[in-house]
C-alpha positions in Angstrom: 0.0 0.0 0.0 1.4 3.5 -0.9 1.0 6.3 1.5 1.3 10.5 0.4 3.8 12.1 1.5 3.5 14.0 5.0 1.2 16.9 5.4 1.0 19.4 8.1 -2.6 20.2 9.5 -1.3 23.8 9.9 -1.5 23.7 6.0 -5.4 22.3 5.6 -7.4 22.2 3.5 -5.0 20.3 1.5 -6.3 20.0 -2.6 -3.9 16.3 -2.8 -6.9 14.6 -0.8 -9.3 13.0 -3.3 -12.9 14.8 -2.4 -14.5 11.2 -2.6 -12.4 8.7 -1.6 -11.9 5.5 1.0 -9.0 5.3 3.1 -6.6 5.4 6.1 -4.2 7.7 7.2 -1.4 8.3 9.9 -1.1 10.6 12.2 2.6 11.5 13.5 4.6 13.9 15.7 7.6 14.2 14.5 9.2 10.3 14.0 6.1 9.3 17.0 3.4 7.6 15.4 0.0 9.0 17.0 -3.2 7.8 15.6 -4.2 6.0 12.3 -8.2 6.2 11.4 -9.7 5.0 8.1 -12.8 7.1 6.6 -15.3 5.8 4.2 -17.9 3.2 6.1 -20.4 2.8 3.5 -18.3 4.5 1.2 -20.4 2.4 -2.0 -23.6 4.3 -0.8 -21.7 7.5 -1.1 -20.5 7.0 -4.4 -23.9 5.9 -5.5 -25.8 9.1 -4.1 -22.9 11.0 -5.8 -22.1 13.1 -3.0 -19.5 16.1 -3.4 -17.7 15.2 -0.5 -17.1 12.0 1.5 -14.4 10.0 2.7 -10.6 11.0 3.5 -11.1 14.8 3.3 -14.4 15.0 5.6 -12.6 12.8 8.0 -9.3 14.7 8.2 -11.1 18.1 8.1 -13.0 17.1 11.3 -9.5 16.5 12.8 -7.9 19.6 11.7 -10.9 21.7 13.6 -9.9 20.4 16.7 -13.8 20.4 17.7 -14.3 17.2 20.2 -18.0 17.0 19.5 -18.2 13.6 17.4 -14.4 13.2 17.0 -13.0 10.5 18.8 -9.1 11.6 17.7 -9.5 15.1 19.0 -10.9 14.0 22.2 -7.9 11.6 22.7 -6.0 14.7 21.5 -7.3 16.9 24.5 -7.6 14.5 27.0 -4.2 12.5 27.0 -2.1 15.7 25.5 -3.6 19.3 25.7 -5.2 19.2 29.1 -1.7 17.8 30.9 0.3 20.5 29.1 -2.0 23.1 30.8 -0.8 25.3 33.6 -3.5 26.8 36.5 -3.2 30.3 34.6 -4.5 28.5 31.5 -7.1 26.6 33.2 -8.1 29.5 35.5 -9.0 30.9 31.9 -12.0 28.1 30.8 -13.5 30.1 33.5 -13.8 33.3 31.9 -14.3 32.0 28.4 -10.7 32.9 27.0 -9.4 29.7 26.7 -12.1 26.9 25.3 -10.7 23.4 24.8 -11.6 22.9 21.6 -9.4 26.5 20.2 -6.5 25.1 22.3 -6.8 21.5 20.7 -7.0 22.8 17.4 -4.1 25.0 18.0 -1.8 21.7 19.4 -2.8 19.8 16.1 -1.6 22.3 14.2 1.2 23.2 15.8 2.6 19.4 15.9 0.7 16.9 13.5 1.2 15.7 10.2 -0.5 13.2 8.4 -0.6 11.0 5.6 -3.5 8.5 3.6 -3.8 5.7 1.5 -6.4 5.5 -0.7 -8.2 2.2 -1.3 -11.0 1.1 -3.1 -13.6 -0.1 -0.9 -14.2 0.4 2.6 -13.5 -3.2 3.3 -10.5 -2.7 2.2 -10.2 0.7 4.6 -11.0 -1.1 7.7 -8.8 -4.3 7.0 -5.8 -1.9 6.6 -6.4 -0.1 9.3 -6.4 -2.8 11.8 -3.3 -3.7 10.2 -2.0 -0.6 11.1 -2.9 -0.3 14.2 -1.5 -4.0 15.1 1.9 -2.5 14.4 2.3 -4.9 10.9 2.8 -1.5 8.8 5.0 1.2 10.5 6.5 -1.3 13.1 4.9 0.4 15.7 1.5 0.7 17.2 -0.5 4.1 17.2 0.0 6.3 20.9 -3.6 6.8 21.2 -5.2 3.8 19.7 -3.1 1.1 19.6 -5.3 -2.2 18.7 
């Protein structure tokens, strides 16, 4: 399977990601591998319905928005990395409204992550790669936050 090159989320949207497409992707810090995800469940229905956008891009532009609210990586992103980094004058700020978790875990994606996708055919195909991935049979090494 061939991977793209690395991306930085502090460069999204990115116009290499197919606008309907299956597949996983990797998510890295630096050489650390962080998170792989696959997009495209019931990707045949998509294609059929001839939506605009589904797939790879919608996935990975949930993750670059650092909103938590029905993403499972940028809640593992807050919760296991953004919330420990945080000192009492930045949590004394959630108070006030300045600081809202979802800003500062958009902002820590940015400022570290890259990523990089495969694109498959089916989403059979997506899923049965990505548990590959995640075992550790692809990179060598299993994901930081969701290791299978």
């Amino acid at each position: 399977m061939d991977f793209s090159q690395r991306f930085k989320f502090q460069d999204w949207p990115n116009p290499a990601i197919p606008a309907l497409a299956a597949g996983v992707y990797a998510i890295w810090h630096d050489h650390a591998f962080i998170y792989c995800g696959m997009s495209g469940r019931e990707f045949e229905k998509a294609q059929l319905a001839q939506r605009k956008k589904y797939g790879l891009v919608t996935r990975l532009a949930s993750h670059a928005s650092g909103r938590l609210s029905g993403d499972q990586f940028c809640v593992y992103v807050a919760n296991r990395l953004v919330l420990p980094s945080l000192g009492l004058d930045e949590l004394r700020k959630f108070a006030s409204g300045e600081n809202t978790l979802d800003r500062l875990t958009k902002a820590y994606i940015h400022r570290h992550f890259e990523y990089q996708f495969a694109v498959v055919d089916t989403s059979k195909q997506a899923y049965e790669l990505e548990t590959q991935i995640r075992s550790g049979a692809v990179f060598g090494v299993k994901p930081l936050l969701n290791p299978d």
